[in-house]
C-alpha positions as CSV (number, residue, x, y, z in Angstrom):
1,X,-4.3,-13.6,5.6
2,X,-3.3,-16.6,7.1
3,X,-6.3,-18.7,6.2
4,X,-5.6,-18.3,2.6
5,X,-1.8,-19.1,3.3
6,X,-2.4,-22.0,4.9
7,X,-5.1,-23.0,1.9
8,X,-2.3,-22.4,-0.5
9,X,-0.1,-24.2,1.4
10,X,-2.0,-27.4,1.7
11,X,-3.2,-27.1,-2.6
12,X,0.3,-27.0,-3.3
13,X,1.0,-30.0,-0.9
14,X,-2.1,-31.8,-2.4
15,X,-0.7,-31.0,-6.1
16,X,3.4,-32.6,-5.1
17,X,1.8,-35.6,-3.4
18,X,-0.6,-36.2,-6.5
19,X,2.6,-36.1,-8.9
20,X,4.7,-38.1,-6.9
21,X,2.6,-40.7,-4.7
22,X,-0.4,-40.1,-7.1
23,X,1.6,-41.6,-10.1
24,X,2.1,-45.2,-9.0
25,X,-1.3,-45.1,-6.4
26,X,-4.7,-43.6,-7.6
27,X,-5.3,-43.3,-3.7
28,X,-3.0,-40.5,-3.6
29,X,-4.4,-38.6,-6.6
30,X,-6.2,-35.6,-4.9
31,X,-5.8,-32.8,-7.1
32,X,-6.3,-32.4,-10.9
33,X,-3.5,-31.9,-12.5
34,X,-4.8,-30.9,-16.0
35,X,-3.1,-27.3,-17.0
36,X,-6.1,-25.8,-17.7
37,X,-7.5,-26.6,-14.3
38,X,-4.3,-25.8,-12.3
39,X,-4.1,-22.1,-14.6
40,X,-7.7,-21.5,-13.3
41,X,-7.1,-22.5,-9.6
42,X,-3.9,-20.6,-9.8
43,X,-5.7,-17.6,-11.3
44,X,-8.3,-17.7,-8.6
45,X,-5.7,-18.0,-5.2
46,X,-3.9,-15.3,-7.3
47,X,-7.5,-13.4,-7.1
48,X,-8.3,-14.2,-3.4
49,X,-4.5,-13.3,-2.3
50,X,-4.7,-9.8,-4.2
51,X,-8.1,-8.9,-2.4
52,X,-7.0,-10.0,1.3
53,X,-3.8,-8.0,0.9
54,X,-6.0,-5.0,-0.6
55,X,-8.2,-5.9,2.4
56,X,-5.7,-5.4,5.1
57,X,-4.3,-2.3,3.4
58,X,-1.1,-3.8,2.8
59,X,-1.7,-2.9,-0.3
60,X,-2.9,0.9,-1.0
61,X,-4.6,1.4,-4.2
62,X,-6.1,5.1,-4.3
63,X,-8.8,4.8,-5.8
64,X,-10.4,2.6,-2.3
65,X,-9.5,5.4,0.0
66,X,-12.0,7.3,1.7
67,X,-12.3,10.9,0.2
68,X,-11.1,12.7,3.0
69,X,-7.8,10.8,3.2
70,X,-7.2,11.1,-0.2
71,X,-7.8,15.0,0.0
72,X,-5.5,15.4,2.8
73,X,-2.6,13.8,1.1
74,X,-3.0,15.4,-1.8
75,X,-2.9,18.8,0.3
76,X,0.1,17.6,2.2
77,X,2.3,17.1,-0.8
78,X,1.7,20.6,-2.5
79,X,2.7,21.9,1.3
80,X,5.4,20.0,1.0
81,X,6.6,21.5,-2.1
């Protein structure tokens, strides 16, 4: 999780310095800054941030638990009722 924090964290630095520094210097241009390429990188760390968070279960979708788990807490909420 923290790899693709820290990647996030340095694209976004990469996209400030390339409007700011990036406008007067073409040394400081490092990203493109075209919408459609910024949508599709946004799209993608949106993507890779959704799977490591699946990943490391702190997100729980039901339908990638194991069978047995998803038996038993089915069978625990009509105890419970």
């Amino acid at each position: 999780m923290v790899d693709v924090t820290r990647s996030l964290l340095i694209w976004v630095v990469g996209i400030i310095v390339t409007l700011t520094l990036g406008a007067n210097d073409k040394n400081f241009k490092w990203e493109p800054v075209a919408p459609k390429q910024l949508a599709g990188q946004a799209l993608a760390f949106s993507i890779l941030m959704l799977g490591n968070l699946i990943f490391y279960d702190i997100i729980n979708i039901r339908y990638f638990e194991d069978n047995e788990e998803v038996e038993t807490s089915v069978l625990a909420e009509e105890f419970a009722k």
